[in-house]
Structure formats: C-alpha cells, structure tokens
N, C-alpha and C positions, 0 to 999 in steps of 0.2 A: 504493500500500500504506500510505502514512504516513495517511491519512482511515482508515484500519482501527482505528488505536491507540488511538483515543479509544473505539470501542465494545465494548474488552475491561474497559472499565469500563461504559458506559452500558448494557448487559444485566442485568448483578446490579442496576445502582442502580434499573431500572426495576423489576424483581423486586421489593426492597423495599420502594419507592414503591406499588405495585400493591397487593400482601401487607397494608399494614400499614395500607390508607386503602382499602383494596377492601369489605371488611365481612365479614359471614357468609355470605354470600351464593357466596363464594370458598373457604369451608373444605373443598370435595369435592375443586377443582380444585389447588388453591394448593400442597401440596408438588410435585405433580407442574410446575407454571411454576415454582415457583422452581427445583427440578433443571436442567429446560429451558435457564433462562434462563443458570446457572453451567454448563452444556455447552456452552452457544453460547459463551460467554468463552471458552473452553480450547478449540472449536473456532477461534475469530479467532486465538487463540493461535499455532494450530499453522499454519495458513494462514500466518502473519507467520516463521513459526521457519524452514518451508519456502523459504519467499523469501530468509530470511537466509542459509540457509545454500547457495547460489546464487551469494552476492556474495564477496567479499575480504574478508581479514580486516579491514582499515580502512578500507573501504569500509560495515560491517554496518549503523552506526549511525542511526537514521532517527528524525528530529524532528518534532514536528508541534505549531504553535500556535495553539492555539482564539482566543483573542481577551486583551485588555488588563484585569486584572481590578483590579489599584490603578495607575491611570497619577498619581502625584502626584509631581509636580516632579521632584527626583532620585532617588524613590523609585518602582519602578517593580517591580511582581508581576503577571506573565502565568500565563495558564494553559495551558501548554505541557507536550508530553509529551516523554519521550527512552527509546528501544529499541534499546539493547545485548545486546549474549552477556550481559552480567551480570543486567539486568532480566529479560531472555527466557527466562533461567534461571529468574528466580523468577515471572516471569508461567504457564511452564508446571505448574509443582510449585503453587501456589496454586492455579489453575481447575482440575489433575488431581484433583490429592488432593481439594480443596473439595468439585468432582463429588463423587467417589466416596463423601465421607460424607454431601453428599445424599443418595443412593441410599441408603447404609442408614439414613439417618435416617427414608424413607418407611416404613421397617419397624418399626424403634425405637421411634418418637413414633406408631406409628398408631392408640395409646388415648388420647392427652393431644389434651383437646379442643381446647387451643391450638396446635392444630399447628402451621397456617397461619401463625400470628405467630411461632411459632420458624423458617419458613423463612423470613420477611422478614427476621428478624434474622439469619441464615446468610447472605442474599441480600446485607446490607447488610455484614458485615464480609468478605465475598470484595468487594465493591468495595471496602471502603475499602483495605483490602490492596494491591489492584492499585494503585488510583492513589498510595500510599504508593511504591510500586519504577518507577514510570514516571513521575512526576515530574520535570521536566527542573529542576529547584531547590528547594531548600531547604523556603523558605513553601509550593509548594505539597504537598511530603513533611509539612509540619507539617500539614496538613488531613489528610492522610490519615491519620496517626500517631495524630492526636486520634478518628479517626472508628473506630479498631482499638479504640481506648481504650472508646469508646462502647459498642459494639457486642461487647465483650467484656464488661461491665458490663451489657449488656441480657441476653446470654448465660448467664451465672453467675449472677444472682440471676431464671433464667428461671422458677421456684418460688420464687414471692414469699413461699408462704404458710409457707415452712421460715426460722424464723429464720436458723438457719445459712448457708442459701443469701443470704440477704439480705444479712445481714455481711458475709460472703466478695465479692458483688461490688463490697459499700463498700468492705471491705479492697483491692481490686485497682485500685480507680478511684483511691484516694486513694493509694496506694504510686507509683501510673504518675506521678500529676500529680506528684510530686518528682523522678521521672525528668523529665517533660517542662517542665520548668522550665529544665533543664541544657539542652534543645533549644531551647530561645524563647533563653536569653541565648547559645548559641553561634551561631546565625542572626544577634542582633543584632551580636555581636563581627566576624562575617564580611559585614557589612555597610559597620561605622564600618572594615575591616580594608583591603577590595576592590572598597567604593561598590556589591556586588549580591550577590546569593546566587542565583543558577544556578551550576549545577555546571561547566559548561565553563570559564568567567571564572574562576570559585575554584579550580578543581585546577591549573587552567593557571599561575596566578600565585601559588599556594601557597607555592612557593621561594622569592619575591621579599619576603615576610612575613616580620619579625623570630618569632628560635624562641620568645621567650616570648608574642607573637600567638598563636602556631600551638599552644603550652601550651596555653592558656588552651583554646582552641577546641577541642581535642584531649579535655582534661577533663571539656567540659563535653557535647560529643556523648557517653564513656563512660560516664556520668551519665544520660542519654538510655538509652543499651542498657542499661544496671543494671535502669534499671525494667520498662522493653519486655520485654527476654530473661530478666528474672528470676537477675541473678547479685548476689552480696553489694557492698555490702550491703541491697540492696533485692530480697532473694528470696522472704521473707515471704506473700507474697502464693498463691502459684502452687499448694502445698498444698492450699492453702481452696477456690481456683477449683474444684477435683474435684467442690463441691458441684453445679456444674452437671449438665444431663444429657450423657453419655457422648461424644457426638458431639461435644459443643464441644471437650469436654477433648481430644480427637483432633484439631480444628480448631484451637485455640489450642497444643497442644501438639507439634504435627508440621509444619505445613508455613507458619503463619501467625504470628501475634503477637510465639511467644518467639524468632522467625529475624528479628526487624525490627532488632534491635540489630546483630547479625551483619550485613546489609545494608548499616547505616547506617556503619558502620566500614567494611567495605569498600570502600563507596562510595566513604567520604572519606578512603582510603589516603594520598592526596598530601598532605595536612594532617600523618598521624601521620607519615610519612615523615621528615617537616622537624620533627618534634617525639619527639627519642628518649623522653626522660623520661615525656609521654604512651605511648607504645607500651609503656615498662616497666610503666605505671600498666592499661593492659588485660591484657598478659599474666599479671601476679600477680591481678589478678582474676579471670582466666581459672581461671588454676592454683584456687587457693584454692577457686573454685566448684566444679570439676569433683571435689574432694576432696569440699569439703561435701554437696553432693547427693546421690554417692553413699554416701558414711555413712549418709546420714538414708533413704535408697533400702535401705539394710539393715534396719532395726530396724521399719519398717512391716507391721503385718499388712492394710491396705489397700487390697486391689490398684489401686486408680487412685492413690491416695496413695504407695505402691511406686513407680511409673511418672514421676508428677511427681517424686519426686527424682531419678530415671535423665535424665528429659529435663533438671532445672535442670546436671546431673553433664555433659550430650553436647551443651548449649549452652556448656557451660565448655571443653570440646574446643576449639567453632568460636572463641571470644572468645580463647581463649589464639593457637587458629593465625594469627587473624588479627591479634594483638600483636605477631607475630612479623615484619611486614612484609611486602615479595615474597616471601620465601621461605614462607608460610604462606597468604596471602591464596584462591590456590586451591583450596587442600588445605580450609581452613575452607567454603567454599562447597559442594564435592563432599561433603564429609561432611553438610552443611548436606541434601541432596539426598537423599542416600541414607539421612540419619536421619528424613526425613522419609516417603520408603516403611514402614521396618522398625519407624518409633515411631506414627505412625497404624495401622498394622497392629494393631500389640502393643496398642492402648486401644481399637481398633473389637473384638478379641477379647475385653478385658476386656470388653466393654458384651455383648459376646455370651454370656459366662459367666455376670455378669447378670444377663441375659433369661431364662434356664432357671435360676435360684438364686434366683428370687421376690425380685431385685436387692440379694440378701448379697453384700458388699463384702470380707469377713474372709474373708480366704485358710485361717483356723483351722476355718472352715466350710466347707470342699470338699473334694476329695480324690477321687480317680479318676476324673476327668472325660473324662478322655480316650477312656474305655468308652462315655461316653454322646455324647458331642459332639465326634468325628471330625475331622471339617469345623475346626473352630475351635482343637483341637488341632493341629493341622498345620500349619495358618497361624499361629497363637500360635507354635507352634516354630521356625519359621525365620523368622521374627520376633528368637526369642530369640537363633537362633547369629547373626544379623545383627549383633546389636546389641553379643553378647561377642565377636565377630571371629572366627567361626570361618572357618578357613580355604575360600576361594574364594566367599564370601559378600559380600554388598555391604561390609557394616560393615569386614571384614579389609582391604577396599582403603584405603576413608577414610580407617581410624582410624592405621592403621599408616603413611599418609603423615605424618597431624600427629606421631606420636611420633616419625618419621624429622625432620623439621621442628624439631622441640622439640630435639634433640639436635642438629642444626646450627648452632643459633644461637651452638654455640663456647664455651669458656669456662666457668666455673664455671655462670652464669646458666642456659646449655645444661643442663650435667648435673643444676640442681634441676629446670628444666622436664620435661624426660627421664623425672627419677625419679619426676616429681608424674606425669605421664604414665600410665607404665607400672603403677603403684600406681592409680591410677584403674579400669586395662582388670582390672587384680588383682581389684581391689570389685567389679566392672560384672562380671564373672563369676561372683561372689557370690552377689551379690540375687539379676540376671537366676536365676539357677539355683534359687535358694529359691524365687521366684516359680513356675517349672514345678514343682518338688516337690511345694511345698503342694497346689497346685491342680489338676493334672491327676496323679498319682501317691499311692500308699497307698491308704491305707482314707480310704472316704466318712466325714464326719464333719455331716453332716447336721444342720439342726435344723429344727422348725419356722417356718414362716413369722410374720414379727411381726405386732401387731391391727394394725387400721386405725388407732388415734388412735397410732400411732407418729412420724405424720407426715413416713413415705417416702413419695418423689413420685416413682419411677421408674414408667414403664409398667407394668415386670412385676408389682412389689408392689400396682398397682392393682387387678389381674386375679385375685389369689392369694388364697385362702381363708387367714382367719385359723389357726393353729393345725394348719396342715396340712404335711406334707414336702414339701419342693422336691419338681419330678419335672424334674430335666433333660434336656434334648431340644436338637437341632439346631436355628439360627436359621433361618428361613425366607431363600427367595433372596437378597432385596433385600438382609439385610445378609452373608451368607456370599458371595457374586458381590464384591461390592467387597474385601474380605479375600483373597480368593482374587488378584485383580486386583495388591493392596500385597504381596503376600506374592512374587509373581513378580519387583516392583520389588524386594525384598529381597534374592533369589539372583539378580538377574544385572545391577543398577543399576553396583555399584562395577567390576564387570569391564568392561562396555561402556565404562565413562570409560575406565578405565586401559588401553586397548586403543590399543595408538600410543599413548598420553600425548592420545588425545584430546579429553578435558576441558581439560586442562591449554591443548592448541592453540586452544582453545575460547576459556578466559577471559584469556588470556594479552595478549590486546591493549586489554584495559578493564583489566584488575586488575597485568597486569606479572607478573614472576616470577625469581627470581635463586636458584642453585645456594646452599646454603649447604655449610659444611665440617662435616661430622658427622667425630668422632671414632671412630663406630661405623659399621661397614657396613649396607646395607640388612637381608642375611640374619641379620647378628647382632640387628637392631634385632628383625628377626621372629621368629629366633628364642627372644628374649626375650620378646618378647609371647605368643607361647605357651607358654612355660613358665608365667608368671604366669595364664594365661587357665585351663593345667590345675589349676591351685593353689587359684585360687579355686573353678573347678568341684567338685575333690576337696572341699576343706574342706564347702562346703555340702552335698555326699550324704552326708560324716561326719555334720553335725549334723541336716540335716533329711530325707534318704534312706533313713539306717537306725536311724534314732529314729521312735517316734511322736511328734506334735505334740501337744503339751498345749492342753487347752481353753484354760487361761486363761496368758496367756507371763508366763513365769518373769521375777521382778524383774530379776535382768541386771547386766551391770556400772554401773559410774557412767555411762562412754560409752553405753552402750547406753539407758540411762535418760534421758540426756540427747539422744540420736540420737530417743526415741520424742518427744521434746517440741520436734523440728525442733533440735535443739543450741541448746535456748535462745533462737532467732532472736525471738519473741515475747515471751519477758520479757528478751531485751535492747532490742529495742526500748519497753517500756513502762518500762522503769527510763532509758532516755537521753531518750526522745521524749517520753512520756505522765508521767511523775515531773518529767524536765527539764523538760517544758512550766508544768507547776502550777507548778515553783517559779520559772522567769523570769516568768508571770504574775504571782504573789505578790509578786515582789522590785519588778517594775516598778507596780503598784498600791503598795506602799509610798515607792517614789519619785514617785509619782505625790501621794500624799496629804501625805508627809513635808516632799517638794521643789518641786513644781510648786505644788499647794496650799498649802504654806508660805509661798514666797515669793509670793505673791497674795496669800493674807490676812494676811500678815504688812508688806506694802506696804499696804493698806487698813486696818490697824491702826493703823499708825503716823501715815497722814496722821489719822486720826478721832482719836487722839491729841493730836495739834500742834495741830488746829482746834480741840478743846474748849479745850485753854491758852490759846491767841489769841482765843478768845471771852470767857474775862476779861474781857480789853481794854476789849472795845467794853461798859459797864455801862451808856449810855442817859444820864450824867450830863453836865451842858456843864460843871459845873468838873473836872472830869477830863480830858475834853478840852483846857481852858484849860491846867492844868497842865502837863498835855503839849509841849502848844506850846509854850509859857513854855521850859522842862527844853531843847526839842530846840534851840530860839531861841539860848539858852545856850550848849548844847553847840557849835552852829556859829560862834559869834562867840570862842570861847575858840577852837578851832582855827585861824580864821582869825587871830587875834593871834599864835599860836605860831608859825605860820608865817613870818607877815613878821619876828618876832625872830629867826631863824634864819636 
C-alpha cells in the first residue's frame, strides 16, 4: 500500500502536465481528464483510508521514500512521503471536495475558451496540496507550500485581461511570500536546532530544545499560516482573491490553501507545546481574526466578498483551537473538515446565483430567488444553519467543541477566549443570515445586465445580452449534483465525528489530546451558543427581513464604514509598508549619498588635496633641491650633537 502514496499526487501532476503542454488540440477533452485525473486521487485516497482503518491505532502510519533529492554532506533532503489519521484526513477532504468543484466547474467554465488551462491549473494546485500534507518533512512541505502559492496566483489572476483580477493575484503572491519567509527561516532554525527537518526526528526531540529555540521556530511557522490561512496581520489578500472565477474561490477557500496554516500548526504541535509564549502568540491571533473577518463579513454587499470574510472569521476558529494545544488541536481539524463541506457548499451556491444573475455579485440586486432556483436555495441553506450552528448540523458539533475548548483553557485567558468565541458565533449569525435575506427573500430587485466593455469575465455575463433582465433559472446538473453532494456533508459530517468521540479516537494518536477544566459545563456552553446564534438571527430579520433594502447602502456608522473598506487593512498597510517603505528608501539613499558617498569623496578629496601641496615641492629647480639637502644635512647633525650633550 505505501507505492500507493506517491500516486495521490502523481495523477493531478500529470493532469496539469498534460492540460497545460497538450495544446488545442485537448480543449474538447481536457476538463473532462482533469476531473478524471483528481477522482483517481480521492479514489487512491480512499483505497489507502480503507486499509488504515484495518490496522491499530499506532500501527496507521505508512512511509514511503522515493529516492535522495539533496544528499550533501550533512545536509540531507529526501523525497519521502508520510500517511497519518492526520494527512489522510486532509488527503480525503482535498481530492473530495477538489472533485466535486471539478464537476461543477465543467458546467461553470463551459463558455470560457480557456477552459482546458483553468483545469491544469485546478489539476496543478490539488497536487501541490497533497504533496504539501504528505510530506514526511519540512523542505519537502516547503515545495509544496510554494506550488499552492503558485497555482493560486495562476488561479486568481485566471482573467488577465480585468485589471483587478491581475492585482488581486499580485496582491496574494506577494502577501504569501512574507508569510513564507517565516517558513524558509523556521526550516533553517530547525535545522542549525536538530541537524534535519523531517518530522519524526523534530517532534520526537522537540523537548530536548531550549524554549526560546522552540520561540523562535514557533513564531516563525505562525508567520507561515498568517499568510497561507489568511489571519492578521496578513489577511489582506483573501478579499481580492474573489476576483477569480467562483470555483477557485471555493477551492482556495474551503478545503485547500486557507487550511495549510491550520495543518502546519498542527503538525508541528510538539514545537508549540515546548513553547507557551508561541501558542499565546497563535491563539490571540486566532481570536482577533475570527473577530475581524467576521465584522468585515457584515458590512459586504458582495456575496463572494461576504463569504471571504466568514471563511478569514472560521479559519480564526481552527488557529485559535489549535493555540490552545491538546486540548484544541482536534477540535480545530474536525471543524477544519466540516467547514470545508458547508463553506465550499455556500461559494459553489454563490457561483450558482451567478450563473442565473448574468454574474451580479450585489446581494442589493436579488431578492427572491428562492422562487426561481430551488435547487441552490436549499443547498445555500443548510449551508447557512451549518455554518451559524444550528442545532444537529455539522457546524453545531465543530464549532461548539472549540468554544467548549476556549473556555477550558482556565483562567482569565479562558474566559477572553470564550467571550471572543461566543461573540464571533453572535456575528456569524448575523451576516450568514443577511446573506439568505438579501438574496433569496423579498422582493426581486432586478437590474439590467451591464455592456460588454464592463469588463466582466464571468461565463454568465458573457452569454447575457446587454441591457437586458436577468432571467434566473436552475444550474444545470454538473454544478447542482456537487452542491447537493457538500450540502449532505453539511447535515450529517459533525455528527458522524462526534458519534463515540470518533474523530476525536481518530486523530488522537498523531495530534494527542488532554481534558481541559472549563468553568462552564458543556450544556451551559450550548446553551449559550444558542442564545447568541438567536440574537444574531433576530437582529438581522429586524434590519434586513422587515425593511426593504435600499438600492444604494446607507452611509452607516464609523464601524460600518470602516468594516466596508476591510477595517482599514489596506490603508494600514500602505501607510506602514508602502509610506514606511518610500521613507527607509529615502533615509537610506541619503545615507547613502550623505555617508557612504561622503566618506569616498571626501577621502579622495583630501589625498588630491595633500598631492597638489607636495607638488610645490618638486618645482624642477636643482638649487632647491641643493637647499634642501643643505637644511635637512643641518637639521641631522644638530640632532645628532644634542644628543651626545645629553
């Protein structure tokens, strides 16, 4: 079985290999091989999960090494794989979910002539994915890391000809590379640390490493997931990505890209473990995002742009749980799983919204859809209870461990976590719910279709006559069959875990796991959380239920104005990054001219100085010369006399 593991990569890499170097020649065939090819993944998948679950819990694990890829001296990078409960976890949720937005992406993209090269690059970022979580170390997680990187930047700026989309994937390539900076130096730290970076040798002797080692390393992997998972302060990015087409957003935002941080943390629990101060440093990041996101998830009329702040908000969930140490480290993963059913669900519905909305994005422009698009309403909604926790839904299980979690941790620190928690599920009730208002409830709010020189590049606005009404309508199979598919994983994903705790028995022997002492009991914690879930609910059919929605949104509070501009993330970064930058440039070209150029011609001044004087001297005359001699003749025999008198 372990000769399996390498070809749940080598199927998509071929895929894209084929796709992107096959020609025209391939555009009839090509979405349909690249489907194929990410089926076959998540078919070796399942074959390898079946076999795992056969053996003993500590017996799962199965290695497998290709060949010697840097043998130099003490430095030594193989390329090897390693197949845990914990990868096998995300090897099945990467090739499931991946599939299924294949499938609807053959529906999606079936007017963009580029199809074929948009499923190379699908094809190309589910391998790098994989071989990112199967990795038996470090460097070679860093190829993969970098190849997610890639291939989300080929993805997002897949409409070259929209400025915006262009930006957006510079913006996301350039925000990651500061994340994965913090990657390259905690690889090198865990190197000069442990003489190697596989994971077996490093977790194993993680204790044996002084704590501010384990800091250091600690920090600079959270640094790593800041950028990957998109939490502050490098969250910037994740907003813009929406300019891609639909499918990505679904791809990068549910079960792939923004879970690599999550991953990488859990992974390397035995590092934070031996490092409290680190683990304080991901939880407050944790917290803080899961605030932020969902703030700025309020004040969007965007629905893909909605959705990215819910996701930046329910990866702040998994980052916070898994700050928390053993006591979190599952609970983060299970949510990690189940958010990725209900939140691929939720953005494969938006793309289906849409495709019948001549691809209007402004939730201010819809309005009883649910009359015309059945199908996509249904799935959109238990999507939505998933995601606010409605009771006996996947999300309710997830989410309500991490806040049971959060309140364990004891202590003052417990009850901010807790509150930041529970205030989060409060917003995330909010949105989620304005989001169903707008868009499938009230009165239709209609407009016409924009011209062509608008320069949308979705399918549907290709097809749409200028100047004319939506006419929404049901998606065709290929994308309602995979929605239908996520939306199942949505109602019954968190119960099958939490059935026996058998998730929990699942990753318990890679990730560990320790009781903590909540203050609060489980049912008080739940019934907390629904208290707060109807609170939020209520507020929003106060204000967008039994109001009508104005064409253009009301200016709003300061918050709210500043939630529409991402809370400033953007001009906080140009006033720190892009203002600081000009002016360390500035300062340091003035030291450059002031100081470095100074003392250079100010050294070369001085000698062309002292030579012109001493060129006196020499005037060409031999009685000057004589003189001279004479004088110096002089000068040494008078010395020499003083001295013998003394």
């Amino acid at each position: 079985m372990e000769n399996l593991i390498g070809l749940l990569v080598a199927a998509p890499l071929l895929g894209a290999a084929i796709l992107l170097t096959g020609g025209r020649r391939l555009d009839r065939v090509g979405h349909w091989l690249g489907t194929f090819l990410a089926a076959v993944s998540f078919g070796i998948g399942a074959v390898l999960f079946f076999d795992m679950l056969g053996k003993s819990g500590e017996h799962r694990t199965m290695y497998s090494h290709l060949y010697s890829w840097v043998p130099v001296g003490g430095f030594q990078a193989d390329i090897g794989f390693q197949l845990d409960q914990l990868s096998m976890t995300f090897v099945l949720l990467i090739s499931g979910v991946g599939t299924l937005i294949h499938i609807y992406s053959i529906g999606y993209m079936e007017h963009d002539e580029r199809r074929r090269r948009f499923f190379g690059y699908l094809n190309l970022f589910v391998a790098a994915m994989l071989l990112l979580v199967i990795a038996d170390n470090y460097f070679l997680l860093y190829v993969g890391w970098e190849g997610v990187g890639l291939a989300s930047y080929l993805l997002i700026g897949f409409w070259q000809h929209k400025p915006s989309a262009a930006t957006a994937a510079k913006k996301a390539f350039l925000v990651n590379r500061v994340g994965d900076i913090g990657l390259s130096i905690a690889i090198m730290l865990m190197f000069t640390t442990f003489g190697t970076f596989t994971f077996q040798p490093v977790l194993e002797h993680a204790g044996e490493a002084g704590e501010g080692k384990l800091t250091a390393i600690g920090l600079m992997l959270l640094l790593a997931a800041c950028g990957k998972s998109a939490q502050v302060p490098l969250q910037s990015w994740l907003g813009d990505a929406m300019e891609g087409p639909t499918p990505v957003s679904a791809l990068i935002h549910a079960a792939t890209m923004v879970t690599a941080g999550v991953y990488l943390i859990t992974r390397s629990g035995a590092i934070f473990n031996g490092a409290p101060d680190a683990q304080l440093a991901v939880v407050t990041v944790g917290a803080v995002t899961l605030l932020f996101g969902a703030i700025v998830g309020c004040a969007k009329d965007d629905i893909k742009k909605a959705l990215a702040g819910s996701t930046m908000s329910q990866i702040g969930y998994m980052i916070m749980a898994a700050g928390l140490g053993p006591i979190g480290y599952v609970f983060a993963i299970m949510h990690l799983v189940t958010h990725g059913f209900f939140k691929a669900g939720l953005f494969l519905g938006a793309g289906s919204v849409m495709h019948g909305m001549n691809d209007e994005v402004d939730m201010r422009k819809y309005g009883g859809l649910r009359k015309y698009m059945p199908v996509t309403f249904i799935t959109f909604g238990l999507g939505y209870l998933a995601i606010i926790g409605f009771p006996g839904l996947s999300g309710f299980f997830s989410k309500d461990k991490i806040i049971e979690a959060a309140f364990a941790k004891g202590g003052t620190e417990g009850w901010i976590l807790g509150g930041a928690a529970l205030l989060g599920a409060a917003i995330t009730a909010f949105y989620m719910t304005r989001v169903m208002l707008m868009t499938f409830f009230g009165e239709k709010r209609w407009e016409p279709a924009p011209s062509p020189d608008a320069l949308s590049a979705e399918p549907a606005a290709e097809s749409a006559g200028a100047g004319e009404l939506p006419h929404p309508h049901e998606s065709p199979k290929s994308m309602t069959i995979p929605m239908i598919v996520l939306a199942f994983g949505s109602v019954f994903a968190g119960g099958l875990f939490s059935l026996n705790s058998s998730f929990l028995k699942w990753l318990e022997p890679v990730t560990g796991h320790e009781e903590g002492h909540s203050p609060l009991s489980a049912a008080t914690v739940t019934a907390g959380t629904m208290v707060v879930l109807v609170i939020g609910v209520a507020l929003a059919w106060l204000m967008y239920g039994r109001r009508p929605v104005p064409a253009v949104a009301p200016r709003g509070s300061l918050l709210t104005r500043a939630a529409r501009r991402d809370l400033l993330q953007d001009d906080l970064n140009h006033v720190v990054l892009v203002r600081g930058g000009e002016h360390l440039t500035r300062s340091l070209v003035y030291l450059d001219h002031s100081l470095v150029d100074g003392a250079v011609n100010g050294t070369a001044a001085g000698v062309g100085g002292l030579s012109g004087r001493l060129r006196k001297l020499q005037n060409g005359y031999v009685r000057s010369y004589a003189v001279s001699m004479l004088g110096g003749t002089a000068v040494l025999v008078a010395a020499t006399l003083l001295m013998r008198a003394v």
